[in-house]
C-alpha positions as CSV (number, residue, x, y, z in Angstrom):
1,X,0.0,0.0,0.0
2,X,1.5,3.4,-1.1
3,X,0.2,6.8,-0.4
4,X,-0.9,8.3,-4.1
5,X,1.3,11.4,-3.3
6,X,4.7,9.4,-3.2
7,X,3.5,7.3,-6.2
8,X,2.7,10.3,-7.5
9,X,6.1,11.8,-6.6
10,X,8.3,8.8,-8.7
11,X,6.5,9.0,-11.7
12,X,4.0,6.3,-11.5
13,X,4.1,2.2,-12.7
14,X,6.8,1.8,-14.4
15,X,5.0,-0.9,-17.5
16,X,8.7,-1.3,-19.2
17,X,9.5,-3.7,-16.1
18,X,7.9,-6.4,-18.3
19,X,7.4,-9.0,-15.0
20,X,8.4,-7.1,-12.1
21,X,7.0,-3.5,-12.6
22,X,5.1,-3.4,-8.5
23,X,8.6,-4.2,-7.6
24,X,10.8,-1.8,-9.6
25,X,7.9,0.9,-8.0
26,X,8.3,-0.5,-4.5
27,X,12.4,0.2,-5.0
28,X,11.9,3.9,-6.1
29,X,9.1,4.8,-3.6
30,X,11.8,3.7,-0.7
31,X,14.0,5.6,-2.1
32,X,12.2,9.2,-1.5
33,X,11.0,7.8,1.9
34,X,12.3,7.7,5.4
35,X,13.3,4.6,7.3
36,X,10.3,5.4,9.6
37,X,8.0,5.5,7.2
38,X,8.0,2.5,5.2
39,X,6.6,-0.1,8.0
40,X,5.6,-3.9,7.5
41,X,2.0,-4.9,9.0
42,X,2.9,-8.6,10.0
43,X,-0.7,-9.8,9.8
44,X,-2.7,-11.6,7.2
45,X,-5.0,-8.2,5.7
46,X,-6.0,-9.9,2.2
47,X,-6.5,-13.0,0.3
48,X,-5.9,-13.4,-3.6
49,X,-7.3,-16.7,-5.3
50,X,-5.6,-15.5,-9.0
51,X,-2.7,-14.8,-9.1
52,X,-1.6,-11.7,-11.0
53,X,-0.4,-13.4,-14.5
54,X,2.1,-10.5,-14.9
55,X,3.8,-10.8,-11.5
56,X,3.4,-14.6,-10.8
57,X,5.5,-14.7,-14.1
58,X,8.6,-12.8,-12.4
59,X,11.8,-14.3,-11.7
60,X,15.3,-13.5,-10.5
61,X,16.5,-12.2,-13.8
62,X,13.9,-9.4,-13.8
63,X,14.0,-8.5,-10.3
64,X,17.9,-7.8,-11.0
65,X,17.0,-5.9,-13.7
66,X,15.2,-3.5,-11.3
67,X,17.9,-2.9,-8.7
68,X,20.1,-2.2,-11.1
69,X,18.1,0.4,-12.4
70,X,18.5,1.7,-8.9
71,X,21.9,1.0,-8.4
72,X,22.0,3.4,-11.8
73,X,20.1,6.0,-10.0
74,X,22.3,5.7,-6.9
75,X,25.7,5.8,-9.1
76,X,27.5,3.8,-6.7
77,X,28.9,1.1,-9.0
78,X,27.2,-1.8,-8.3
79,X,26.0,-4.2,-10.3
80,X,22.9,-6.7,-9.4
81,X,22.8,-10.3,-10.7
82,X,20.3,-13.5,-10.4
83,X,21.5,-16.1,-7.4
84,X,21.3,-19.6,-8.9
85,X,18.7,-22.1,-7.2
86,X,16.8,-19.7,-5.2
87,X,14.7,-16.4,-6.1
88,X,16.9,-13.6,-5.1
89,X,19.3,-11.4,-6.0
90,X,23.1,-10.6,-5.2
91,X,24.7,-6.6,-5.4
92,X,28.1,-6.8,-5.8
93,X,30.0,-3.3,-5.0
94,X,33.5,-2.1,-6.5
95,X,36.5,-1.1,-4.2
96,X,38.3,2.3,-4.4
97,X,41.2,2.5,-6.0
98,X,43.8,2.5,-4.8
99,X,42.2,0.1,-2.2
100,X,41.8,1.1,1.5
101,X,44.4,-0.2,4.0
102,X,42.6,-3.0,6.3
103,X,44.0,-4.0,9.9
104,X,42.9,-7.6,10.8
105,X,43.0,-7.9,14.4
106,X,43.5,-11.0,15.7
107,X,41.9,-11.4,19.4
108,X,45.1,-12.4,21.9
109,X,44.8,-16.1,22.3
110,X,47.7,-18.9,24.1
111,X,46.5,-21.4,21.8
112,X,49.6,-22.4,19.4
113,X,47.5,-23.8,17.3
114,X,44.9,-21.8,16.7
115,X,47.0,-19.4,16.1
116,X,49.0,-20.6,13.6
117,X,46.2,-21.9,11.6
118,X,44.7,-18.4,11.6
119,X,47.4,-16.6,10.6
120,X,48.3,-18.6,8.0
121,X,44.8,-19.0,7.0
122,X,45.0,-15.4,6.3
123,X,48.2,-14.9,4.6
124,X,47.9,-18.1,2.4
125,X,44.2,-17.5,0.8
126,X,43.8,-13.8,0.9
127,X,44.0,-11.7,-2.5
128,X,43.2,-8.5,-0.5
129,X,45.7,-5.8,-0.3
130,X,47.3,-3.7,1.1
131,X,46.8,-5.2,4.4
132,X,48.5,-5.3,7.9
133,X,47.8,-8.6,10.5
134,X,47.6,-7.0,14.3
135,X,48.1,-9.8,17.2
136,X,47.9,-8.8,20.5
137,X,50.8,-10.5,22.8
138,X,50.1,-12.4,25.8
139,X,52.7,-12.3,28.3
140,X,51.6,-15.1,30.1
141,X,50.9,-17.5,27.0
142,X,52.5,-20.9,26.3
143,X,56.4,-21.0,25.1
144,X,55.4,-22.3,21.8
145,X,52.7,-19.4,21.2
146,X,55.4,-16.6,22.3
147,X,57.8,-18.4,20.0
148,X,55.7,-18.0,17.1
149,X,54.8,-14.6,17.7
150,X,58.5,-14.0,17.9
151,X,58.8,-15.4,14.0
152,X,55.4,-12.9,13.3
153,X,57.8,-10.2,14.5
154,X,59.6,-10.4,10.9
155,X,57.0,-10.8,8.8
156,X,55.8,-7.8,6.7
157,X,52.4,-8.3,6.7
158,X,52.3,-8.9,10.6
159,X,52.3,-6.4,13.4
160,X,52.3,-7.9,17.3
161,X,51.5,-5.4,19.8
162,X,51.2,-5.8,23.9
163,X,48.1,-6.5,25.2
164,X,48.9,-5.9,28.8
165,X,46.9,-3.8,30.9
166,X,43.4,-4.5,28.7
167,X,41.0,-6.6,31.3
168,X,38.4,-7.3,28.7
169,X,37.9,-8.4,25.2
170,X,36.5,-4.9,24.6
171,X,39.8,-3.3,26.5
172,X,41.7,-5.5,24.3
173,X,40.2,-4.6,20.7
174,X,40.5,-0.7,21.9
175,X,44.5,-0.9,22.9
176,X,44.5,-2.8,19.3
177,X,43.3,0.0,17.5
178,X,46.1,2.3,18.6
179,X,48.5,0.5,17.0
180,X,46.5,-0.8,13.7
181,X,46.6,1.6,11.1
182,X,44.1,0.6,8.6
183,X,41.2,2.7,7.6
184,X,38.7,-0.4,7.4
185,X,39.2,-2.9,10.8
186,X,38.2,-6.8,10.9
187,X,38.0,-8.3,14.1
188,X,38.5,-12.4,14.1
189,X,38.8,-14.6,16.7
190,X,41.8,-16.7,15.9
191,X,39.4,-20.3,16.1
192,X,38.8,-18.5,12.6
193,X,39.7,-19.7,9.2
194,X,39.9,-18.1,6.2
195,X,38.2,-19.7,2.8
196,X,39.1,-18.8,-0.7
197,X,41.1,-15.7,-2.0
198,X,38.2,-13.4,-2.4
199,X,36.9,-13.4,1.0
200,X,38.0,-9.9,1.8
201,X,36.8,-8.0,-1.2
202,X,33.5,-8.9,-0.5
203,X,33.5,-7.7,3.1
204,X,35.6,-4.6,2.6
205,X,33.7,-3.6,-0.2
206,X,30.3,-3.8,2.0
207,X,32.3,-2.2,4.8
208,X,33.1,1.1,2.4
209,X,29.4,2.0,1.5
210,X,28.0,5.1,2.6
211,X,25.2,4.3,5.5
212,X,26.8,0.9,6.4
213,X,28.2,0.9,9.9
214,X,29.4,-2.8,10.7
215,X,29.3,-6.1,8.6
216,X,29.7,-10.0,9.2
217,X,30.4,-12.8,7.4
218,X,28.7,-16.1,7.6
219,X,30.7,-18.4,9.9
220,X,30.1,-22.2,9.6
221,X,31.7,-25.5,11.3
222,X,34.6,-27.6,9.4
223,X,31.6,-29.6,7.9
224,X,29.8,-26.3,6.2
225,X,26.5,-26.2,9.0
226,X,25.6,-22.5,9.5
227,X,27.6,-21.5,13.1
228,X,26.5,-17.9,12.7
229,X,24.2,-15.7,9.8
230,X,23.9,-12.4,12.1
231,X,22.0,-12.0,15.8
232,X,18.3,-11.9,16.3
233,X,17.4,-10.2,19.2
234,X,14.5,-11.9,21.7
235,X,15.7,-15.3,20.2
236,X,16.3,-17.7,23.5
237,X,15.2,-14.9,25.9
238,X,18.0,-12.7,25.0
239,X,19.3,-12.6,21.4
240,X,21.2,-15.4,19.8
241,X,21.9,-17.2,16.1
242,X,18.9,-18.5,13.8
243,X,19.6,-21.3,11.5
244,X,22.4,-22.4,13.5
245,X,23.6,-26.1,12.3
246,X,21.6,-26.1,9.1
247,X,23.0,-26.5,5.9
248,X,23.3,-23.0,4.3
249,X,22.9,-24.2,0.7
250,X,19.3,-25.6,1.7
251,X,16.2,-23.8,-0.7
252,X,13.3,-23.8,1.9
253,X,12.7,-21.5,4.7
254,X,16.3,-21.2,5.1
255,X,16.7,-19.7,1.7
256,X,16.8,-15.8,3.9
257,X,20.3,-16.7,5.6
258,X,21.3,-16.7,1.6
259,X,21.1,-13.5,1.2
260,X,23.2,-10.3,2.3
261,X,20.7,-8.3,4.4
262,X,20.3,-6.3,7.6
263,X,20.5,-7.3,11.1
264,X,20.5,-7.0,14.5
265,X,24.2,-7.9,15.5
266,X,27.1,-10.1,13.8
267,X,29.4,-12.0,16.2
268,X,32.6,-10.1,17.5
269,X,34.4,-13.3,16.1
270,X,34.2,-11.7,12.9
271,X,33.2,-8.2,12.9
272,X,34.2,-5.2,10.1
273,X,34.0,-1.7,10.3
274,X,35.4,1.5,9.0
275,X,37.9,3.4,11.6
276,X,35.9,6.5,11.6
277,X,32.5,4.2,13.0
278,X,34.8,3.1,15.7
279,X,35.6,6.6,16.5
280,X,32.2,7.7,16.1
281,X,31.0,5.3,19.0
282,X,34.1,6.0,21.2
283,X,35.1,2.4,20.5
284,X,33.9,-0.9,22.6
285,X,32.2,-0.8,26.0
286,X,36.0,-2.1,28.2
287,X,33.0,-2.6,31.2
288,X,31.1,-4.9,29.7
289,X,32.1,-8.9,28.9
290,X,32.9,-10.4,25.3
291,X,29.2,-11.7,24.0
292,X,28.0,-8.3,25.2
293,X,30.1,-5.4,24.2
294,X,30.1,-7.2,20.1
295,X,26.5,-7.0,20.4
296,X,26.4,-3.3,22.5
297,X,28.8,-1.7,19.7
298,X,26.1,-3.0,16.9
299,X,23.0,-1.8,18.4
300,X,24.9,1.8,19.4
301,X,25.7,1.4,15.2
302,X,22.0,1.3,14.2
303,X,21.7,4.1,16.9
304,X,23.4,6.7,14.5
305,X,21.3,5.3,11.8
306,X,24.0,3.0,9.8
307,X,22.5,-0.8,8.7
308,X,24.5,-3.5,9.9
309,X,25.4,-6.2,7.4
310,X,25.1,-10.0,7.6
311,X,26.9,-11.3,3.9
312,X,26.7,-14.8,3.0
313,X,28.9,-14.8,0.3
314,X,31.4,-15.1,2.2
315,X,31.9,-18.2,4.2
316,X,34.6,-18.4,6.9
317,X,35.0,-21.4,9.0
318,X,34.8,-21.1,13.0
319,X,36.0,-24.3,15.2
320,X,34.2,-24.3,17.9
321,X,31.3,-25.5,19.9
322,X,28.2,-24.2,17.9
323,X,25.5,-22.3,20.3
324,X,22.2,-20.8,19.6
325,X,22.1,-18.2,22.3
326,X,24.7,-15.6,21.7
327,X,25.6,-15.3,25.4
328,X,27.3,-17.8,28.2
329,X,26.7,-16.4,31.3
330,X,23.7,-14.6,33.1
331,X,26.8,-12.0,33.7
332,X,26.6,-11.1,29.7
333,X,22.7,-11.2,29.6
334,X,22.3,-8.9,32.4
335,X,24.5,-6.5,31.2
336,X,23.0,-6.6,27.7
337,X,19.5,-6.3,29.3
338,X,20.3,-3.5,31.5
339,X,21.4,-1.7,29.0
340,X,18.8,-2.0,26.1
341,X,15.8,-3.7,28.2
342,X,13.1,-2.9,25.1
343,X,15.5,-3.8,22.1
344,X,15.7,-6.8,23.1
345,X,12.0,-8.0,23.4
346,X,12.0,-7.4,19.4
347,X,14.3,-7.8,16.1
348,X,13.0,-5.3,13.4
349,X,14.0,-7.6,11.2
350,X,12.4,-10.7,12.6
351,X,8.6,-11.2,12.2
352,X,6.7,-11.7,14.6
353,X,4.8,-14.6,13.4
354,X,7.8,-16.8,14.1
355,X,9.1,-18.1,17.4
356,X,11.9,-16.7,19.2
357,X,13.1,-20.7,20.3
358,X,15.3,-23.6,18.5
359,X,17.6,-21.6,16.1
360,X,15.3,-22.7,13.4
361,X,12.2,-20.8,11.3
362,X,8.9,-22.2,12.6
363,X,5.8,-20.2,13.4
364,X,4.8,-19.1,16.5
365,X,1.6,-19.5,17.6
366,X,-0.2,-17.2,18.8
367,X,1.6,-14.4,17.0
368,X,4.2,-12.7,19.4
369,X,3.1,-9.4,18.3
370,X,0.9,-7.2,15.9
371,X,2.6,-3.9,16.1
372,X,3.7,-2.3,12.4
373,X,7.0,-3.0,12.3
374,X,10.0,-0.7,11.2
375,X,13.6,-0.9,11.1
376,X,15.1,1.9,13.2
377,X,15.8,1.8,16.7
């Protein structure tokens, strides 16, 4: 339902969209309107028995067509194309030139292991550059880790700062970014693998649009199930991960985690922003714990009015337990919900009709909630 004055105001039905013409109008009404003012009524107000011969007939192909007439309009580069097996639609986005400098900080971590397979992870299937590796130095890790951070020392790519004095995660990432010196920042936990050469252009690239604020990949177990495709908030009581252990190929109800798209929160696991966000928001919360101040530094990012950004098309692979609820002790919950007690009752972009339980689309019966809904906090 549009008011006739915006319809009006974009120049009508456009009939040249041979199959997707309510679509193509739906795209340039949105674009003349104000976040608040384009709301979703999740409630059943009309039934059709025929189907609209012109619109039933759309696919993929022709809903691309439409973006990219608004990606024209916007003249920021990008380019839309069909996905294959389901019916949506990617937007790919080009990088400056010359590209931005990223930092890739690297949570501090005594595992030898881990972080070995990280770093090299990283430095083995990345295209990306120019780009600079910060790892934060643990006095008190293992003889083997310190040894290998030694070696990291003389590499050109790698930069090892002390992390002494930081008492939190949050403490940690902020002594980081005095020393990174990248204009876009990734944050990865170092049980974090890197997959395939491209996996940074895609996230950068999302990073660098105007009115984006923080962006996520998709992180999945060694076996390819879905670990983590953005935070819903309300899900187990608090906020947590939907989909969590599917298989993210799979064309049924799951067929939303495929596509890039706002959210609520991504995982501080693997978290990218722009420096001048993190500036904006006077960093990470030091007071609050890990599964808290990720999810505190996204929500004060919608704050300001910037989308956070869950992209699929790029898979990186955690190894670790999987979880549904994004927090592990009442201490993170607590501190979440006594900070934003409403925002958590309710994702914008969650509807209402479906449960907040099981990490897994089902609906919810009775309805949670009728309110319009909208995507601002």
């Amino acid at each position: 339902i549009y008011s006739m004055a915006h319809i009006k105001a974009v120049g009508g039905l456009d009939v040249s969209f041979n199959h997707a013409p309510l679509y193509d109008l739906g795209l340039r009404v949105s674009e003349i309107s104000r976040p608040d003012q384009l709301l979703h009524l999740p409630m059943i107000l009309l039934h059709r028995r025929i189907v609209d011969p012109v619109e039933h007939q759309a696919k993929p192909g022709h809903w691309a067509h439409a973006i990219q007439h608004r990606l024209d309009r916007m003249d920021n580069g990008g380019l839309a194309s069909p996905l294959p097996k389901i019916h949506g639609c990617r937007t790919t986005y080009p990088l400056p030139d010359p590209h931005s400098l990223v930092s890739l900080i690297l949570s501090p971590c005594d595992r030898y292991d881990h972080l070995k397979r990280c770093v090299e992870s990283i430095l083995d299937r990345t295209s990306y550059h120019p780009l600079e590796i910060v790892i934060m130095d643990q006095d008190a890790a293992p003889s083997q880790t310190l040894e290998y951070l030694d070696r990291l020392r003389t590499h050109p790519l790698c930069v090892v700062a002390p992390a002494s004095g930081a008492t939190s995660w949050a403490g940690t990432v902020n002594m980081a970014m005095e020393t990174a010196s990248g204009s876009v920042i990734g944050l990865l936990q170092t049980n974090v693998t890197a997959t395939g050469s491209l996996w940074l252009e895609e996230l950068v690239s999302q990073a660098l649009r105007p009115g984006i604020g923080a962006v996520g990949p998709m992180l999945v177990s060694p076996d390819g199930a879905i670990r983590h495709a953005g935070v819903t908030l309300g899900l187990e009581g608090a906020a947590g991960s939907l989909h969590t252990g599917l298989d993210p190929d799979s064309l049924d109800d799951r067929t939303l985690a495929m596509l890039a798209r706002s959210v609520s929160g991504i995982t501080g696991a693997s978290l990218f922003f722009r420096r001048e966000v993190f500036e904006q928001l006077q960093g990470f919360d030091a007071d609050l714990p890990f599964n808290a101040s990720d999810l505190d530094f996204c929500l004060r990012v919608r704050r300001r009015e910037l989308d956070v950004i869950m992209t699929p098309h790029v898979r990186l692979v955690q190894h670790s337990k999987p979880l549904i609820s994004c927090f592990h002790s009442n201490q993170e919950l607590e501190a979440l919900k006594g900070r934003w007690p409403e925002h958590l009752k309710r994702d914008s972009y969650h509807n209402p009709n479906v449960r907040l339980s099981g990490g897994t689309i089902s609906l919810a019966w009775p309805p949670r909630d009728r309110t319009p809904m909208h995507s601002t906090l």
